[in-house]
Backbone as a chain_set.jsonl record, in Angstrom:
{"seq": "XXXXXXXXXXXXXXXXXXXXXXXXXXXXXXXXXXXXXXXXXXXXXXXXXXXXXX", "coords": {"N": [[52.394, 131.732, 63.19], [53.305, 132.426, 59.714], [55.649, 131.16, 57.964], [56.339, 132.707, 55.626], [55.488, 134.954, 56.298], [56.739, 135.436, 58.667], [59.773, 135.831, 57.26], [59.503, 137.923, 55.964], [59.354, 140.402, 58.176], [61.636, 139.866, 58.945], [63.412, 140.649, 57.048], [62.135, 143.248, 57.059], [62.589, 144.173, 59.421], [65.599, 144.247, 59.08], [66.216, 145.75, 57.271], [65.147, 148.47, 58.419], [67.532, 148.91, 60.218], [69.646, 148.68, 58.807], [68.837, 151.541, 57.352], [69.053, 153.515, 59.51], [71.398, 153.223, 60.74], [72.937, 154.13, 58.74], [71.761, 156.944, 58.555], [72.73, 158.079, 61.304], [75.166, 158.264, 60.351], [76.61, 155.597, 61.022], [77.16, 153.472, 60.055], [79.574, 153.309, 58.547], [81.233, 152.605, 60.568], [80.327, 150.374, 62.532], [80.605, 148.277, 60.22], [82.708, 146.887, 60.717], [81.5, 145.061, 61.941], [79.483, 143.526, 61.086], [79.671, 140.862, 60.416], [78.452, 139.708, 63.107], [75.146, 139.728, 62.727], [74.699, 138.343, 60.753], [75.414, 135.905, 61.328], [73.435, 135.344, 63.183], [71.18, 135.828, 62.236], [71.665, 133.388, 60.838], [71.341, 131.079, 62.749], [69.088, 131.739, 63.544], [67.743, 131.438, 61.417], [68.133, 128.517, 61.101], [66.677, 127.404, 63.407], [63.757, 128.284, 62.812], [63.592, 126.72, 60.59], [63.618, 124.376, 61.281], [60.901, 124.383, 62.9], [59.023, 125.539, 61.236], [59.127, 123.008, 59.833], [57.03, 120.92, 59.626]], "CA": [[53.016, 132.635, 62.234], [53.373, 131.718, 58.414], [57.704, 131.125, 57.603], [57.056, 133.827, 54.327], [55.659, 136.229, 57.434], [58.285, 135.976, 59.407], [60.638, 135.945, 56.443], [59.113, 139.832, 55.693], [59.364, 140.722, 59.16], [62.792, 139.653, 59.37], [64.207, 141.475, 56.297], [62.007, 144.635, 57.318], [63.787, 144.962, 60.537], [67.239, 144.302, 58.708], [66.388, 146.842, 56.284], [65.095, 149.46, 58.805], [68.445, 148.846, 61.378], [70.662, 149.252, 57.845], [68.683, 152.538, 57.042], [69.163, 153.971, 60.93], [72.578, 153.413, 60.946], [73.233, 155.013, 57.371], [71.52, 157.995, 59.098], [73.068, 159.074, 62.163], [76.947, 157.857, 59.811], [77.517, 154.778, 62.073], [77.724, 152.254, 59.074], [81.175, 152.419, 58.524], [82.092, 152.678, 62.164], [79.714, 149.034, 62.526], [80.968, 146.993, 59.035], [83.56, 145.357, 61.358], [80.716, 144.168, 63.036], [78.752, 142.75, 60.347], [79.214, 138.808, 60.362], [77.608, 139.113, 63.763], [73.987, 140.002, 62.723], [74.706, 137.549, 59.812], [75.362, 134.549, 62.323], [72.646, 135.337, 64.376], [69.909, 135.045, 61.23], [71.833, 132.173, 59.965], [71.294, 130.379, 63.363], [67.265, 132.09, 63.672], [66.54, 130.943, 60.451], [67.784, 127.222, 61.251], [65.582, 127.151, 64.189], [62.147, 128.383, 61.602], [63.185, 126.097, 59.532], [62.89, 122.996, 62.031], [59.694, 124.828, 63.352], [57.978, 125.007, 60.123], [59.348, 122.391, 58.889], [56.063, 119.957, 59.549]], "C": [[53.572, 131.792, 61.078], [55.214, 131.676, 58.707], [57.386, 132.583, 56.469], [56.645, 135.299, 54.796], [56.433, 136.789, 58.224], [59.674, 135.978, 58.929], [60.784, 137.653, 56.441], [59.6, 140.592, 56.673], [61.151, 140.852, 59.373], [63.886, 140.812, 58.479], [63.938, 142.87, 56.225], [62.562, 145.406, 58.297], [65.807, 145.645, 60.255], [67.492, 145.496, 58.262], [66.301, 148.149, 57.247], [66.877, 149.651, 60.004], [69.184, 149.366, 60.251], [70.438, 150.767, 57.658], [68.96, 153.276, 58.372], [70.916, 154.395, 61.325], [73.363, 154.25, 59.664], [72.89, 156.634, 57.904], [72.032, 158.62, 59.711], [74.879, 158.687, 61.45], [77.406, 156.662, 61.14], [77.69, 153.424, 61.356], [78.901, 151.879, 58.964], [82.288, 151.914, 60.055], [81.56, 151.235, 62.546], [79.469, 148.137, 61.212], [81.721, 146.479, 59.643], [83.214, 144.372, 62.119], [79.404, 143.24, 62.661], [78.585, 141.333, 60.269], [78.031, 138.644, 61.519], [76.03, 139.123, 63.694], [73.958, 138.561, 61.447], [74.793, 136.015, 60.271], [74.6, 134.889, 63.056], [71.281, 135.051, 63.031], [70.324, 133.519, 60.563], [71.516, 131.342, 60.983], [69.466, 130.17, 63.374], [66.682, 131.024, 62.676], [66.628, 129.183, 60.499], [66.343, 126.599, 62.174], [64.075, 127.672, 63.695], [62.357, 127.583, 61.066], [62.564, 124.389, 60.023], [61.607, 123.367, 62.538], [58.84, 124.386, 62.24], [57.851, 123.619, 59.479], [57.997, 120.753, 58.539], [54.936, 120.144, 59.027]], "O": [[54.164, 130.728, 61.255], [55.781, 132.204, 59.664], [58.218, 133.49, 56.515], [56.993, 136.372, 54.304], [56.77, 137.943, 58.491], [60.639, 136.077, 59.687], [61.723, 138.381, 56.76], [60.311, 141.53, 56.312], [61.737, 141.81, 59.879], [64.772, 141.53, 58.942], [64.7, 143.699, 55.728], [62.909, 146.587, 58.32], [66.614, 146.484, 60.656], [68.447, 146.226, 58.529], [67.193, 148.979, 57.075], [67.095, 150.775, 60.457], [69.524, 150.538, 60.415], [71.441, 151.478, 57.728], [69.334, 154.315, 57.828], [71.439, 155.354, 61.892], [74.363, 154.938, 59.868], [73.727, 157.504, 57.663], [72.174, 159.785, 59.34], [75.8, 158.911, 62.235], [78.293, 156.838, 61.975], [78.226, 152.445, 61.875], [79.392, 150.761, 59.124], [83.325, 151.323, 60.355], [82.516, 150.623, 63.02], [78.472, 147.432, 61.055], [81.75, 145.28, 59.366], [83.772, 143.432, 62.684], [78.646, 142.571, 63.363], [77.522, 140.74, 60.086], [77.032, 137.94, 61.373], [75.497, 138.512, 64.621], [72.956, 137.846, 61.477], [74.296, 135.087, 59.634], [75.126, 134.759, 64.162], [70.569, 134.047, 63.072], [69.575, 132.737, 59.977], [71.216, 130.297, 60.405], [68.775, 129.156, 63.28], [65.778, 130.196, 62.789], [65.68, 128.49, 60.128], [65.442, 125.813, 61.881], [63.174, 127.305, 64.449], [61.294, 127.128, 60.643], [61.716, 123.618, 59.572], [60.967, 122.323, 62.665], [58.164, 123.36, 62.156], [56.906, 123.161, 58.836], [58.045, 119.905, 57.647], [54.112, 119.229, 58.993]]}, "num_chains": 1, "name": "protein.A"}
């Protein structure tokens, strides 16, 4: 798998989980819970980046 495939992949899931939760109103009830999806790609994307990185 290319890095700018599983870049797409990554921000299409983000995007569809943001639109899901906008839907049934559980956005504002899960913004206090936002860093953790944000430390979990910041860790993912270290580990792609040592993957690809050869």
């Amino acid at each position: 798998m290319k890095k700018r495939t599983f870049d797409i992949i990554v921000i299409f899931l983000a995007a569809l989980v943001l639109i899901l939760l906008n839907q049934f109103d559980m956005l504002e009830k899960a913004a206090k819970f936002m860093f953790i999806p944000i430390l979990a790609f910041y860790f993912i994307g270290q580990v792609v980046e040592r993957k690809f990185q050869k």
